[in-house]
C-alpha positions in Angstrom: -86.7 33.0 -17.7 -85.0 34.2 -14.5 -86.2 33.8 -10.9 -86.7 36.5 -9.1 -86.2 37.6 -5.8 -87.9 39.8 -2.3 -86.5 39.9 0.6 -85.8 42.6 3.8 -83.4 44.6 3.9 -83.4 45.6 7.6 -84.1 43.4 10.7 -87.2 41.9 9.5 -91.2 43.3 9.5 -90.6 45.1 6.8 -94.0 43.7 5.0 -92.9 41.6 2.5 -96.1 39.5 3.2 -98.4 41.9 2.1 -95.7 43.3 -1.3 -95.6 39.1 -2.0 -99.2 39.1 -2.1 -99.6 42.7 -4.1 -96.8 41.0 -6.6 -98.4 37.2 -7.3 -100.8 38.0 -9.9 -97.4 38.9 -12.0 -95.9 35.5 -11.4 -97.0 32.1 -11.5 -94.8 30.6 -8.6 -94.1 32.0 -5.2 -91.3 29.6 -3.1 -90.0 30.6 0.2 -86.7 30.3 0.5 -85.5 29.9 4.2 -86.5 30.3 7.6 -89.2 28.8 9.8 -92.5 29.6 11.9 -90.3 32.3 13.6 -91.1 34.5 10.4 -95.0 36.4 10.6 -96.0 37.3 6.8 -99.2 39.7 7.6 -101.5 40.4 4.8 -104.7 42.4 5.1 -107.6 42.3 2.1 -111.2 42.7 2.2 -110.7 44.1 5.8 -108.8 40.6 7.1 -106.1 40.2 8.5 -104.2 36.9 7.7 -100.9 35.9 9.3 -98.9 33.0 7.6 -95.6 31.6 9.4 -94.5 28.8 7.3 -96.2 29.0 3.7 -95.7 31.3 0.7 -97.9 34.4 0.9 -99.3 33.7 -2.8 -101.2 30.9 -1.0 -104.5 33.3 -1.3 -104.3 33.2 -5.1 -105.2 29.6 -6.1 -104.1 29.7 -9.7 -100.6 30.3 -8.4 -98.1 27.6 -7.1 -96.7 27.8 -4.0 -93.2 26.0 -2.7 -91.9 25.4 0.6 -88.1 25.1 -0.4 -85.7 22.8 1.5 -83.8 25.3 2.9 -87.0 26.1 5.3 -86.9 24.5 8.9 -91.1 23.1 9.6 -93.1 23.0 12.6 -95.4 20.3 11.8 -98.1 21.9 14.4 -97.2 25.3 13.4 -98.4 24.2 9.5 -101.3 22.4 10.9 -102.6 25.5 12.4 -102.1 27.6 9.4 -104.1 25.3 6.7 -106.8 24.5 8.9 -107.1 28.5 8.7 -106.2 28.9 5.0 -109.4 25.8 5.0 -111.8 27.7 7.3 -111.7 30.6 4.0 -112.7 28.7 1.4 -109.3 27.9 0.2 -107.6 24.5 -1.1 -103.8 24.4 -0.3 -103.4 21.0 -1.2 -103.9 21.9 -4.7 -101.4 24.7 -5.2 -99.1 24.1 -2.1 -95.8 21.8 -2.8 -93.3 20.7 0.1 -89.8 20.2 -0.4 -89.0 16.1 0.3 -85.5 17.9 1.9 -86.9 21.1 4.1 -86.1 19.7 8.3 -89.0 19.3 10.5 -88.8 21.0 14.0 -89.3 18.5 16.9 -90.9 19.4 20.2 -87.1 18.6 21.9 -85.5 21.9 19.0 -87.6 24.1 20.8 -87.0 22.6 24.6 -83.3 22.8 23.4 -83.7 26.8 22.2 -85.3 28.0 26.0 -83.1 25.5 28.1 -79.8 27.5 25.8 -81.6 31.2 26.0 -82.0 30.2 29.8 -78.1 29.8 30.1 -77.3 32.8 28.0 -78.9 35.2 31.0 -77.6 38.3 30.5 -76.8 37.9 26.5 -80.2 36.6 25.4 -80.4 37.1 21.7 -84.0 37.6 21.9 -84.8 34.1 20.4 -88.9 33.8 19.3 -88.3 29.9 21.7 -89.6 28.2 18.1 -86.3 25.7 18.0 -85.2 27.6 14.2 -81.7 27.6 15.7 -81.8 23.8 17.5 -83.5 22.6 14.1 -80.8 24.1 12.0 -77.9 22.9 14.3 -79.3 19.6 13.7 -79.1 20.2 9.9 -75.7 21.3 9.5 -74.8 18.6 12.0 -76.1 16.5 9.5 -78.3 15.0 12.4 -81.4 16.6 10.7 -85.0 14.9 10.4 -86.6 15.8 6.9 -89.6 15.8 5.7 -88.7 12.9 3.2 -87.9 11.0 6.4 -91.6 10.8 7.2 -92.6 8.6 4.1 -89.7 6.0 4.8 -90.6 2.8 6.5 -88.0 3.5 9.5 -89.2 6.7 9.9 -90.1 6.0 14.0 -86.5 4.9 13.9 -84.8 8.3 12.8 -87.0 10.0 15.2 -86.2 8.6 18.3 -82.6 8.3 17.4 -82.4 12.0 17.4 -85.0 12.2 20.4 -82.6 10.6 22.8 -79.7 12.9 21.4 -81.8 15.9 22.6 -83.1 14.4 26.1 -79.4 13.4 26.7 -78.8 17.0 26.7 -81.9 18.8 27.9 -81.4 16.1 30.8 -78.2 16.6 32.0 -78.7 20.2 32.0 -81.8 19.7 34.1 -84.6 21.1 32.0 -87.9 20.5 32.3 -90.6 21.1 29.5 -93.6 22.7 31.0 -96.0 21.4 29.1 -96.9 17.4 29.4 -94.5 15.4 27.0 -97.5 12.9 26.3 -99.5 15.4 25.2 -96.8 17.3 23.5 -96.0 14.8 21.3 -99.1 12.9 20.8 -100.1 16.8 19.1 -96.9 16.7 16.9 -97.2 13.3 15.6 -100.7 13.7 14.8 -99.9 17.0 12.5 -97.7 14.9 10.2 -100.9 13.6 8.9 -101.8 17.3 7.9 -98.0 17.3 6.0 -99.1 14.1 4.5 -101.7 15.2 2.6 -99.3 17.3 0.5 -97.2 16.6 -2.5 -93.4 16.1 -1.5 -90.9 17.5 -4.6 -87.7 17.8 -5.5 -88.1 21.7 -5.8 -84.2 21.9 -7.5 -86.1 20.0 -9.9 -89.5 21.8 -10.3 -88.7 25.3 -10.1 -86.0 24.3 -12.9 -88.9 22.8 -14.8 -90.5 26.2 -14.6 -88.0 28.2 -15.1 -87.5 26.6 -18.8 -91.3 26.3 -19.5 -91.4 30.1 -19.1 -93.1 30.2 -16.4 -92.3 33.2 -13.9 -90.6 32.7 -10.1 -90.4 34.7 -7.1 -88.6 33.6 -4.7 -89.5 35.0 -1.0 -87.3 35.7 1.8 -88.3 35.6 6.0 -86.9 37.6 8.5 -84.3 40.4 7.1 -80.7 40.8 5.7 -79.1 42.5 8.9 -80.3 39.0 10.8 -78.5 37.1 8.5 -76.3 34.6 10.1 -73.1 35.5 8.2 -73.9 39.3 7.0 -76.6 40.5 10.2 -75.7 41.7 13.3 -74.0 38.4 14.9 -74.4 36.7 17.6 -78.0 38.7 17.4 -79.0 37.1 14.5 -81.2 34.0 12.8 -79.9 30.8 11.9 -80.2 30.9 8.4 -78.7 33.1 5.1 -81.8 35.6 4.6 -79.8 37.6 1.5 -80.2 37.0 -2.2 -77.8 33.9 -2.1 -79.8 32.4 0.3 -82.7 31.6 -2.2 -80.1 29.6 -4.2 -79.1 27.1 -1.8 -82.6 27.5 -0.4 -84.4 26.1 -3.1 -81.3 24.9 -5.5 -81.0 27.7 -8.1 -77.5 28.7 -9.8 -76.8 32.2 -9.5 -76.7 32.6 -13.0 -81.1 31.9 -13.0 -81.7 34.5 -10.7 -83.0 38.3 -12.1 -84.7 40.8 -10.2 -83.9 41.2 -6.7 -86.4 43.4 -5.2 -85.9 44.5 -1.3 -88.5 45.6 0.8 -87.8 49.0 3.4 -89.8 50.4 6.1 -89.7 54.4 5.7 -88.4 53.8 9.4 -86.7 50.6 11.2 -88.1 48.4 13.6 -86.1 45.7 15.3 -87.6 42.3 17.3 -85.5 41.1 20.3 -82.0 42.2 21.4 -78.8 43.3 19.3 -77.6 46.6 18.5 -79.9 49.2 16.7 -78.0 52.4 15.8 -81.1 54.6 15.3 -82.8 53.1 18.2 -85.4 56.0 19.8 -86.3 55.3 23.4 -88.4 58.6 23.5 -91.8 59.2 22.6 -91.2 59.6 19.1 -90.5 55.9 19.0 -93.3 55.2 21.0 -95.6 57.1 18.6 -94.0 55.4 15.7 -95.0 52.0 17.4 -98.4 52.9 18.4 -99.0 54.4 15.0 -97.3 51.4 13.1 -99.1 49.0 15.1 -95.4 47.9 15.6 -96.0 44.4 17.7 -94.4 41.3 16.3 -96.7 39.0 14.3 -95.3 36.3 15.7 -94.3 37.0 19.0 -96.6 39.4 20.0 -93.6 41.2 21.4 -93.5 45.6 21.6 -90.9 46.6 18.2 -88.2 48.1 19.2 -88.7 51.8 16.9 -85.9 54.0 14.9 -85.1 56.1 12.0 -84.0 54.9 8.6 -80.3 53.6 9.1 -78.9 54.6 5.5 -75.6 52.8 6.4 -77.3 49.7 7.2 -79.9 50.0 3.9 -76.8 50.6 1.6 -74.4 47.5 3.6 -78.3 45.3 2.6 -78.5 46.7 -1.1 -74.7 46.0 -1.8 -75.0 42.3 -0.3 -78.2 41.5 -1.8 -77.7 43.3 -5.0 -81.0 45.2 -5.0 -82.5 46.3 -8.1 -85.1 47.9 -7.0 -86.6 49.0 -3.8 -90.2 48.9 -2.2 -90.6 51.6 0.3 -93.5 50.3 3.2 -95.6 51.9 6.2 -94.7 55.6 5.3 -98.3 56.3 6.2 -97.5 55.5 10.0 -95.6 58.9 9.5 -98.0 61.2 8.5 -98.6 63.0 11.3 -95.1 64.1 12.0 -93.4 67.6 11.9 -90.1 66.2 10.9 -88.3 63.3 10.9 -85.0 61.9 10.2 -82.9 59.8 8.7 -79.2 58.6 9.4 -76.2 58.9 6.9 -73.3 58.0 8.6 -71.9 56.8 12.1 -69.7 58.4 14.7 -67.1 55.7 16.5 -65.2 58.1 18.4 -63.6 61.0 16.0 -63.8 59.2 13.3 -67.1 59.1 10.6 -68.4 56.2 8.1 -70.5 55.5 6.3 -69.5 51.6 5.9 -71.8 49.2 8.3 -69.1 47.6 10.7 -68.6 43.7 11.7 -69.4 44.8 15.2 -71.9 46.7 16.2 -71.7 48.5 19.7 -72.8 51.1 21.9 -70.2 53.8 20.7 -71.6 54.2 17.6 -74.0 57.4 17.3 -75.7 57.7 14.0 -75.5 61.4 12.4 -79.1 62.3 11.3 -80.5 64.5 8.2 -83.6 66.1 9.3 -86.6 66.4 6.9 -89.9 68.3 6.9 -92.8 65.7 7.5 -95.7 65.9 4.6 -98.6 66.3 7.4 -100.6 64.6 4.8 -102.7 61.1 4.9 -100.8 59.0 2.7 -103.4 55.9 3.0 -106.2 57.3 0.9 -104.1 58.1 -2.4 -103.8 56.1 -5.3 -101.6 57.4 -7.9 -98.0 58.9 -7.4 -98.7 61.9 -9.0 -100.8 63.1 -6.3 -98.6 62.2 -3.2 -97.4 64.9 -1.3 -94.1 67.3 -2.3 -92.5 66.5 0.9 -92.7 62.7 0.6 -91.5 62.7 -2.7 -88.2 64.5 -1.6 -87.9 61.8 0.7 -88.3 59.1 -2.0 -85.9 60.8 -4.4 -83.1 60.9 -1.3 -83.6 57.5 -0.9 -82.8 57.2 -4.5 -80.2 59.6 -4.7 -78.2 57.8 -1.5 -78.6 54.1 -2.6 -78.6 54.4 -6.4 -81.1 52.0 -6.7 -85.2 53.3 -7.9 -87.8 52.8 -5.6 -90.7 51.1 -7.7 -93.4 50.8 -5.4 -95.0 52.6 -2.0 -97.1 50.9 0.6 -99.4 53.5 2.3 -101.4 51.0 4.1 -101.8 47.9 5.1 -104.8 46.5 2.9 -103.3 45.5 -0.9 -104.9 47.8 -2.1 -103.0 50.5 -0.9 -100.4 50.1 -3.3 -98.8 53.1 -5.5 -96.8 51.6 -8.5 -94.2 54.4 -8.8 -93.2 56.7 -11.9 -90.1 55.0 -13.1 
């Protein structure tokens, strides 16, 4: 048996939350694979919305088992927040919801350390969502990191303030100030490790292994997308982790040679959170009717989506990285109720064309657009392929044409119902 894998492909809200959730009843165990409480997975059934940061979105299916893998980054509070919720439903995470002993926690000081260095940054903010992912993950590779497997060990008060003092060192000769009481801050976060105690701490190399050989069927689940990926994205504007297909291998211990389907999620537009470059970037109303229609606010932050048209360099640069086998094709509904639209094929750097996505991104690159007619149609209340609109459907088959890869599935909506399984 082979793990699988979904993940973005762009710069994040591409709603793999909801496609996770629309995909569990075909697997038996959903692990995320990177990433922290910077990530917003939103998932809408029976007319609720639900909004999970840190745990797998199979969590609302309790016969399925759910891993945090090591390679996420925790917020302690953050989880505590999110189970009290998943509680306040009816559901029992503690049951299906395992914890890797080697995923780092996130201390009150990562995220005073992530303002105080956005604060010095001025001008070249990267747009960070202030959650200490990038402090946390310093930390790690440092090999200063506080684990969850640290919290069961006798010295455990020991490794914390040993790693407290490194970060008040800092934050104190830089002359930051937390705005918030420390007392109070701290008194909160120590009191949420009881909430991560309730849960079973694995060895997820281990257990997914296990599964993997007893036939049982993974999919692994990425945050964020592939263009913020630290190595591949568009750096410095990027996360701290590896949000590609390789990621879920160091992320929760897999060889290459276990992993199978790699399924990437695509908005039938972009969107991008925070700063860094954005070729197909629309500062008219056309992207402010694409954010009002998609709703396009960040689950996490709040924060207004930056709106575009499909970047086709950028989707193929993802699909050759990751590997994509298939495609899922989201929130083409938001464009119903356009005359046209476009889509981008290639960049213009001067005289010169291409259709490769460059190391460095700037202001000189214009994207060179393919116009299609719009389907003027209400994509939400269909059900079957078959009776999806002519015009959409020569979209789709572009898509397909340009990337070589099939599209497999279209979101029209945000409820999982709204799901077409596509002819292929």
């Amino acid at each position: 048996m082979k793990l699988d894998i979904l993940l973005g492909l762009q710069w994040g809200d591409e709603g793999k939350g909801k496609v996770v959730d629309v995909l569990t009843p075909h697997y038996d165990v959903i692990a995320r694979f990177q990433g922290g409480p910077n990530a917003g997975h939103t998932l809408e059934f029976n007319g609720i919305k639900h909004v999970l940061h840190t745990i797998p979105s199979g969590i609302f299916h309790p016969d399925k088992t759910n891993i945090i893998g090591n390679g996420v980054v925790i917020d302690p509070v953050v989880f505590q927040k999110e189970i009290e919720a998943l509680e306040k439903i009816g559901l029992n995470p503690v049951k299906n919801l395992f914890i890797s002993k080697k995923a780092h926690l996130i201390l009150p000081t990562h995220k005073w350390l992530d303002a105080m260095l956005e604060e010095q940054k001025g001008e070249q903010k990267i747009g960070s969502t202030l959650k200490g992912i990038g402090p946390a993950y310093t930390d790690k590779v440092a090999r200063n990191g506080y684990r969850i497997g640290d919290i069961t060990t006798p010295n455990y008060l020991d490794k914390f303030s040993e790693l407290y003092k490194k970060h008040a060192d800092t934050l104190i000769k830089n002359g930051f100030k937390p705005k918030k009481d420390i007392t109070d801050v701290f008194k909160e976060w120590f009191n949420s490790l009881q909430t991560l105690l309730r849960f079973n701490f694995v060895d997820c190399e281990y257990e997914i292994s296990d599964y993997l050989k007893g036939g049982k069927k993974v999919l692994a689940e990425g945050a964020q997308g592939t263009l913020l990926d630290v190595d591949f994205g568009s750096y410095p504007f990027v996360t701290s982790s590896n949000t590609v297909a390789a990621g879920a291998c160091t992320g929760l211990g897999i060889a290459p040679s276990q992993t199978g389907r790699v399924i990437g999620i695509v908005k039938a537009y972009c969107t991008r959170v925070g700063s860094g470059p954005f070729p197909t970037e629309l500062f008219d109303e056309t992207g402010e009717k694409l954010r009002e229609q998609g709703h396009e606010f960040g689950s996490t932050t709040g924060r207004p989506r930056r709106c575009g048209w499909l970047d086709l360099v950028a989707l193929k640069y993802s699909i050759m990285i990751n590997g994509v086998t298939e495609i899922v094709l989201t929130k083409a509904d938001v464009m119903d109720n356009f005359d046209s639209f476009k889509v981008c094929t290639q960049y213009r750097i001067g005289k010169e064309t291409t259709r490769r996505f460059p190391a460095e991104i700037n202001d000189e690159i214009m994207p060179v657009y393919k116009e299609f007619k719009g389907w003027k149609q209400n994509l939400s209340e269909l059900k079957d392929y078959e009776l999806l609109p002519q015009a959409f459907k020569t979209y789709i088959d572009f898509i397909e044409q340009e990337t070589g890869v099939p599209v497999s599935i279209v979101s029209t909506g945000p409820d999982r119902e709204q799901t077409i399984m596509v002819r292929k």
